[in-house]
N, C-alpha and C positions, 0 to 999 in steps of 0.2 A: 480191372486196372485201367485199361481204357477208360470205361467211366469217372473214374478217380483222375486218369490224366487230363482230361478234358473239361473236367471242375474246374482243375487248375490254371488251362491257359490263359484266361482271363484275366488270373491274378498277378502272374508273368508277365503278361502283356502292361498292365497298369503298372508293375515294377518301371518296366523298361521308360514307361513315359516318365513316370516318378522322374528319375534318376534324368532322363533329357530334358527337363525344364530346367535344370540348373548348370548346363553346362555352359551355355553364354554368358555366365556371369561366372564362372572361373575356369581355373587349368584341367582339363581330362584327359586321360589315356582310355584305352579300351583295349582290351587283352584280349586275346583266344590260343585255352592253354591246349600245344601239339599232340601233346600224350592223352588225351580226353577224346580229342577228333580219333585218334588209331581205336578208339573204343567205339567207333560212330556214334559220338553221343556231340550233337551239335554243341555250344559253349560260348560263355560270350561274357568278361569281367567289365567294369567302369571303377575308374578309379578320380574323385575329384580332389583338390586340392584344397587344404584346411590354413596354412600358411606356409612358409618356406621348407617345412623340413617332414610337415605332417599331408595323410593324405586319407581318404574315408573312401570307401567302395565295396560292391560286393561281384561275387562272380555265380554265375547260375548257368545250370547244365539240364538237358530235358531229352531224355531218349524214351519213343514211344512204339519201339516196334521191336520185336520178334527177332534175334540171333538166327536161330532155328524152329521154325513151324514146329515142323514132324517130328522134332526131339521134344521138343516144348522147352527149349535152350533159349533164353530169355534174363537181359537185364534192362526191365523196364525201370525209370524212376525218373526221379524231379531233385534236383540238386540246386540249394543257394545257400552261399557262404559270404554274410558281411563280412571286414575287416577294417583293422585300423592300421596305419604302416608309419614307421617315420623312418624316413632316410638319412644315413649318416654323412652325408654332403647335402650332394643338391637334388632335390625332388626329381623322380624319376632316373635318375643316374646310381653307380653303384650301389655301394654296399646298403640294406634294408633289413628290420627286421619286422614283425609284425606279431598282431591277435588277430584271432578269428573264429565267429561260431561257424556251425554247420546244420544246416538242416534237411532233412532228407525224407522221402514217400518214395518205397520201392517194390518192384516183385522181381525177384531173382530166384531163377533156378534152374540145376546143372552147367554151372560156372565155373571154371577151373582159375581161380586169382593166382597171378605169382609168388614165390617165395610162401605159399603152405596158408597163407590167410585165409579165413574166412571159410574151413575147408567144411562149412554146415551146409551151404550153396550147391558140392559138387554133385551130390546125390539128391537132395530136394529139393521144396523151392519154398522163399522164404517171403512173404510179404507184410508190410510193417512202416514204421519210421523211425528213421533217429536223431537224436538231438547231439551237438558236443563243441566242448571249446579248445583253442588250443594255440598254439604260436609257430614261428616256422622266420626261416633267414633265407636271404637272396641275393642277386644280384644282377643287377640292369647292366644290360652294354647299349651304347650309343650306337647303332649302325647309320645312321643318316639322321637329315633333318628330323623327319617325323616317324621314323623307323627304329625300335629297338627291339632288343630279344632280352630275358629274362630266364634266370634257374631259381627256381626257390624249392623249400626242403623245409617239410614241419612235421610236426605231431602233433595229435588234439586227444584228448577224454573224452568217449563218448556213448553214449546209453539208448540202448536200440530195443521196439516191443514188436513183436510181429508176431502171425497166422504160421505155422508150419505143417504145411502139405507133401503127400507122397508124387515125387516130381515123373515121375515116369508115366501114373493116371491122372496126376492133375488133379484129386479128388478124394483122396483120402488125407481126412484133417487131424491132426495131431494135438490140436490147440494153441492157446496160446503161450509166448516163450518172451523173456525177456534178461538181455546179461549188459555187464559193461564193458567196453573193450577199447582198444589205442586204433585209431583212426589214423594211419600217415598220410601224409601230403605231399605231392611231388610235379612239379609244375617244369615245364619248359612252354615259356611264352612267347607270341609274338605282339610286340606293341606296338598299339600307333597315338601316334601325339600330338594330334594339331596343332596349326598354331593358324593364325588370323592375322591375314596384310592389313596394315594400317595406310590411309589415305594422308598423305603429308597435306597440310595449309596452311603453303607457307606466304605472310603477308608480305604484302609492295613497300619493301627496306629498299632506301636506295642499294647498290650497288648490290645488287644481289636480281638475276634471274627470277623472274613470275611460272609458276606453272598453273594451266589451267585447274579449276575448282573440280572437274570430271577426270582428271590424268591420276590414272592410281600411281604412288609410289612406292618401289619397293623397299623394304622396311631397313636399317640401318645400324651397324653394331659403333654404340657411340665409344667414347674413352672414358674410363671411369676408374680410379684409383682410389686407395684408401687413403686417410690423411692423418699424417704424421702426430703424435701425440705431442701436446705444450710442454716440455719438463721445466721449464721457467729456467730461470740464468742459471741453476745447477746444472741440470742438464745438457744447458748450452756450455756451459765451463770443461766440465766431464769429455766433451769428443777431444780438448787438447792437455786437458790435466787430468789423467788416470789415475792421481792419488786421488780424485772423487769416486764413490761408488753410490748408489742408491741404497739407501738404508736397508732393503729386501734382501742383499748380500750381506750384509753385516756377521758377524761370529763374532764371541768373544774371544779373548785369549787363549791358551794354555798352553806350557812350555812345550808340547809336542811339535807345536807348529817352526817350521823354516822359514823366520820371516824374509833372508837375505833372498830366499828364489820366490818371494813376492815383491816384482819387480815394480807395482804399480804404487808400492809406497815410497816417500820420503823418508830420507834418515839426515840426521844432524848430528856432530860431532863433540868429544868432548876432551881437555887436555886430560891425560893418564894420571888415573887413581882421582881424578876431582869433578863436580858435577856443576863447574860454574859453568855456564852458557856461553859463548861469548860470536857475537854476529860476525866476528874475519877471521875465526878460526876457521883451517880447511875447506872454506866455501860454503860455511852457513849463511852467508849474508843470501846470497840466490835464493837457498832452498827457504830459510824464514819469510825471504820477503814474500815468494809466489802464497806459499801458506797465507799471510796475512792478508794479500790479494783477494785470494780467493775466498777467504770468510766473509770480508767486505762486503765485497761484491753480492754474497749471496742474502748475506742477514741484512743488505738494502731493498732485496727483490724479494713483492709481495706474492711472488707466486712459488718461491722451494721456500726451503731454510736448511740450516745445516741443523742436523739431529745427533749428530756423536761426533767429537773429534777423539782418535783414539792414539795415546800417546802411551809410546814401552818403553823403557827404560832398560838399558841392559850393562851387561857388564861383561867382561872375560873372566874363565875358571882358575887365572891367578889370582895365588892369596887366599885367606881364611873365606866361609863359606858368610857366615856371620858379616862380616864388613861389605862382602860385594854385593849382599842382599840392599841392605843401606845403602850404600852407592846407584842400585841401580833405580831404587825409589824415586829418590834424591833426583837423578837426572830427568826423569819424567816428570818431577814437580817441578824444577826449573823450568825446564819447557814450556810446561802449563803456563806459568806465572811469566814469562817471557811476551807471550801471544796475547795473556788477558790486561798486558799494560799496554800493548799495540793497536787491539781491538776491544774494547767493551762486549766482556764474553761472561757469564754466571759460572758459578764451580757447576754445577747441573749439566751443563753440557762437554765436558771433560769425562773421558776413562781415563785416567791415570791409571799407569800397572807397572809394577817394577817384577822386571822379567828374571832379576836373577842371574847368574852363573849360565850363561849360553852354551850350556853342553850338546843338546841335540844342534845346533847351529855347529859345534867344533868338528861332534862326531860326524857331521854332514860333509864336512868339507875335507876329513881324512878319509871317508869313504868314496868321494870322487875322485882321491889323490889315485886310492886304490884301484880303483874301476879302470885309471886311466896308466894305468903299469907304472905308479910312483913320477909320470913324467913331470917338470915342472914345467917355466917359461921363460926361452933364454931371452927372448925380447925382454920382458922384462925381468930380467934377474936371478929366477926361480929355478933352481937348481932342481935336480933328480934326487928323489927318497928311497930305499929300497921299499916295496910293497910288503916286504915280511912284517919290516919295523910296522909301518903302518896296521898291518892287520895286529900284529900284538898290541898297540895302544887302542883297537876298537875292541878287542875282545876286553881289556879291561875296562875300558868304557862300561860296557856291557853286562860284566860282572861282579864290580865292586860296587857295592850300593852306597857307601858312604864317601861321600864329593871329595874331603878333603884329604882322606886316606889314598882316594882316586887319581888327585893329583900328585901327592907322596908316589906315587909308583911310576908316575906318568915321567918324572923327574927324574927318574934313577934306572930309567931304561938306557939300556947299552952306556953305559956311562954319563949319561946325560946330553950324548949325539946328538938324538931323536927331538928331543926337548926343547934344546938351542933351532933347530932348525922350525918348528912348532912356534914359538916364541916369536923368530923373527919372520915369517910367511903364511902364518894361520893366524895367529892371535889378533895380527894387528889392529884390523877394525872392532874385534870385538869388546877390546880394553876402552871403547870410547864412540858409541854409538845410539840413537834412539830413534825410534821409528815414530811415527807418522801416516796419519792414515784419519779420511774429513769423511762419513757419512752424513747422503743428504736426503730429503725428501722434499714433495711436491706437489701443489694443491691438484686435483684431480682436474682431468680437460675434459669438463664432464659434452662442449659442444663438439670436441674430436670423438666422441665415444658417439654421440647420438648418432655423426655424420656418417661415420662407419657403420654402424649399423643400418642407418639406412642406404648405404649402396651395399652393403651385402644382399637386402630386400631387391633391390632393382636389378640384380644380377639373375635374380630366379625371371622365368615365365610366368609368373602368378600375377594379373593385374587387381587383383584387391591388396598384392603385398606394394606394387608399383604406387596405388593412393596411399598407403600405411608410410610407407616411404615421403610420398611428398609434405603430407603431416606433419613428420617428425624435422623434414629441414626446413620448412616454413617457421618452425619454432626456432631455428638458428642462423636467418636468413642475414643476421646482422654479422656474423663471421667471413670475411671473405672467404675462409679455405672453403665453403658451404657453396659457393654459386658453382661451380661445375655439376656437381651432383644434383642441384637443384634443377639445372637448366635438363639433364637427362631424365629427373624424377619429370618436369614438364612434360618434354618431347613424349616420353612413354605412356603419359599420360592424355596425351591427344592436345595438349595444349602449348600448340609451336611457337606461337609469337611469341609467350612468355619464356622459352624455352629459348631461342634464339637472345632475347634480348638478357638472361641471364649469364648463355654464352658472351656474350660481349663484354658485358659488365667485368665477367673474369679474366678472360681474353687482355683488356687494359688491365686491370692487376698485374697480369702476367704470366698468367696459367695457357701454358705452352697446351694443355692436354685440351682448355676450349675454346683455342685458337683452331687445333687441330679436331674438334667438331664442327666450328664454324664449316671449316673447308670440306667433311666428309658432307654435310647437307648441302653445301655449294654443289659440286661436281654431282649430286644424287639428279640434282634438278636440272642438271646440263643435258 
């Protein structure tokens, strides 16, 4: 085995260089896992950085001596484990999962492993290697700058051929032996992470401090914020008119729905039993006008449009079931035809829906009388119900399936008390009402999307994600919301003038966050 160990160092050793020519040119960590040293087996991972969230490395273990001479107690071998890892944030921090082969050259024997493994070891000795693959989850904690610790936890498949010797002489052979078996994995690490000061050069602006071209400076955490997505004059309408929604919420109808404790729509009024429109009944003229407002306004702007306007038509449960169906059509086709002689609007862009007899709406509102011990409201007028009466007209709510039978009973309860009082405190809005409700959409802000993206890039320690970054806002440099993050893709980029001078640029726009980098490189240089 010796022999065999000492083939190897060479190739170890050229590993190690491998792997150190490429660390100046991106992000590394370097591990050494705790539980591997308790085995005195030296150890030693690299992990370099593929982009923001991915990461490539292997980890290699090499123990060449002797547990026990005189027992002949012995776990020689040579351990390297590539992997691939991507992190479910940010590179090197939390949560991780990963792949990884393993490959292994070992002599063991008279080894007593935990928990019952491997118990072919405890009595002889096994020499061999194995191949196997397998996955495994973790998670990184930040303990300082370049300091962290790490748990990870795997299992691999793995296919092992070995020499099987009487371990006690050393010398009687048994032959050779070959099985497949689960390989666990169990890491407690400690990590270090460098990171590299950058030399600020920064040039002679007026009004700004020189520092010599040899004065290191220390490095700076600039402001950097995501930027707001464009939702065009819809979305600008929507923060103070909430009968806007984005089309992504949209649902159609169906009578299940309560539309009065959807509070974000408009409703319009109708006189009782008729579906003519009229703009100074009740305070239609308000709610039409903002309505016709707001379609304007948006099917002028080249960047939404209005995609559904949705109008319901309803009615109250007085009267044949037949006529109020009619009626409540009626009332939403009025409407329609009300708004398309205001606004030049196509039938295409209308729901029209006649909602029908608004039983779940009625039973809605005698199940709150209920909830709330029949109280009404003497401010305004609303006298007290008994809760009994109430709960008898929801149970037949409930159990009469034919509407107009449903109201025949509802009439004839306690003498027609309950009814009278129904009639004049519940029904009222529902005899003469329509809902309202404008879905809109929006051309895509596809240079907000780029911009964000690329400060999410610039938030990592990766400098090949820092130039992927500056790439992608040089393509949108024509946006103002673009120059802050441009001026920090700069600076991180080692190129301050332009960094600085795109802080200003946005600084005069207005951008409170590259005023407030002006000043953080100010005071760095003081």
């Amino acid at each position: 085995m010796k022999r065999n160990g000492h083939h190897r160092l060479p190739l170890l050793f050229l590993f190690w260089m491998l792997q150190n020519t490429i660390v100046f040119s991106q992000q590394v960590a370097l591990r050494n896992n705790l539980l591997y040293d308790a085995t005195l087996t030296p150890n030693l991972g690299i992990e370099l950085s593929l982009s923001p969230k991915w990461s490539l490395g292997a980890n290699a273990g090499l123990n060449l001596w002797d547990i026990d001479e005189e027992k002949n107690k012995k776990w020689r071998h040579l351990m390297v484990s590539p992997f691939l890892r991507h992190y479910n944030t940010t590179l090197f921090q939390r949560s991780f999962w990963s792949i990884h082969t393993v490959y292994s050259h070992y002599n063991v024997g008279a080894v007593t492993f935990p928990f019952g493994i491997y118990p072919e070891v405890k009595n002889r000795r096994l020499q061999g290697d194995l191949v196997g693959i397998g996955g495994s989850y973790g998670y990184n904690w930040r303990l300082s700058q370049h300091w962290h610790f790490e748990v990870e936890l795997g299992l691999a498949a793995a296919y092992t051929w070995y020499k099987e010797f009487d371990c006690p002489h050393c010398g009687t052979y048994y032959g050779p032996n070959n099985k497949p078996f689960l390989l666990p994995k169990l890491g407690l690490n400690l990590v270090w992470v460098p990171s590299r000061r950058k030399t600020l050069d920064i040039p002679r602006l007026e009004g700004l401090p020189v520092v010599a071209d040899d004065e290191p400076i220390q490095p700076i955490i600039l402001i950097l914020r995501n930027t707001a997505e464009n939702t065009g004059m819809a979305g600008r309408l929507q923060q103070t008119n909430p009968v806007l929604a984005h089309i992504s919420q949209y649902r159609p109808y169906d009578r299940t729905r309560i539309l009065r404790k959807e509070k974000d729509a408009l409703y319009v009024h109708y006189p009782l039993g008729k579906h003519i429109l009229h703009h100074d009944f009740r305070g239609n003229g308000e709610t039409l006008d903002r309505i016709v407002d707001i379609t304007r306004q948006i099917m002028a702007d080249s960047t939404s449009d209005v995609r559904i306007i949705q109008l319901i038509g309803l009615a109250s449960i007085e009267g044949a079931v037949g006529n109020n169906e009619k009626l409540a059509t009626n009332r939403a086709i009025a409407l329609k035809e009300y708004l398309q002689r205001q606004v030049a609007t196509p039938d295409s862009l209308y729901e029209v829906i006649g909602g029908g007899e608004a039983w779940a709406e009625f039973r809605d509102q005698l199940m709150e009388l209920y909830n709330n011990g029949g109280a009404g409201d003497k401010e305004k007028g609303i006298p007290d119900i008994d809760p009994r009466e109430l709960s008898e007209a929801i149970d037949i709510i409930d159990n009469e399936p034919d509407a107009d039978q449903r109201e025949r009973r509802l009439r004839k309860m306690k003498g027609g008390r309950p009814w009278q009082y129904f009639k004049r405190y519940v029904l009222a809005d529902q005899r003469n009402s329509g809902y309202i409700r404008i879905y809109y959409d929006y051309v895509p802000d596809t240079d907000a999307a780029i911009i964000n993206e690329a400060s999410d890039l610039l938030r990592t320690e990766c400098d090949d994600c820092h130039r992927k970054a500056l790439a992608m806002l040089l393509k949108v440099r024509h946006d103002k919301r673009a120059q802050n993050a441009l001026g920090v893709a700069y600076y991180l980029c080692g190129r301050h003038e332009e960094a600085i001078e795109c802080f200003r640029q946005a600084a005069e726009n207005g951008s409170a966050d590259a005023r407030d980098n002006l000043m953080k490189i100010e005071k760095m240089k003081k």
